[in-house]
N, C-alpha and C positions, 0 to 999 in steps of 0.2 A: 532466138533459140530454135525455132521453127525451121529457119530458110537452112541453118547448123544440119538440123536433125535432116533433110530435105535434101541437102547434097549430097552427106555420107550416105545416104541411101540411093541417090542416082548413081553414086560413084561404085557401090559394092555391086549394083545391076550392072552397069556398064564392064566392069570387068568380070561379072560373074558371064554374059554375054558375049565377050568377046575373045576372052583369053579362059583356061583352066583353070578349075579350082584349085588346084597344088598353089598356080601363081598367088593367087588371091591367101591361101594360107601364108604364105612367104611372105606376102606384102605385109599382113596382120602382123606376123610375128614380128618384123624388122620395125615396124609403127612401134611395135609396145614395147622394145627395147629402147628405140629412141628416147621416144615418153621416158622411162622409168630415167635415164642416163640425164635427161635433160630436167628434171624431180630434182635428180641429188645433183645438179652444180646449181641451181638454186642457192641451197646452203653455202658452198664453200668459198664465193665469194664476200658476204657480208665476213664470214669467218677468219679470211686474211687480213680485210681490213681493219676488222677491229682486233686482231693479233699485234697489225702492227703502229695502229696511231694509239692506242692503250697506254704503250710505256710513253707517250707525249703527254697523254694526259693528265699519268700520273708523275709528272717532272722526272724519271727514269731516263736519265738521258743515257746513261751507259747502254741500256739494253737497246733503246734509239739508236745509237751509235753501230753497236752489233747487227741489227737488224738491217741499216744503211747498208753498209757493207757488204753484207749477204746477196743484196739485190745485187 
């Protein structure tokens, strides 16, 4: 956690250092949208899958069948 904490701080001197702060806000900002975008597809994959092996599991074959399809 240390070496974590250790880098992002050589890294915010290094650009604080070499390039502008405007850049260094930009970079911030484009990180924390990543983060947030890469948070929520966490979720939606567990969400498809169990959308669509569900009607397997519950012997649904017709909605099985519809969902086949669809792909």
């Amino acid at each position: 956690m240390d070496l974590i904490w250790y880098y992002s701080s050589l890294s915010v001197f290094v650009l604080l250092y070499y390039l502008s702060i405007e850049y260094l806000g930009l970079n911030g900002l484009f990180d924390n949208i990543l983060t947030v975008l890469s948070l929520t597809e966490l979720g939606i994959g567990p969400a498809i899958i169990f959308s669509l092996y569900a009607p397997l599991a519950n012997h649904d074959l017709e909605t099985a069948k519809i969902n086949h399809e669809n792909i």
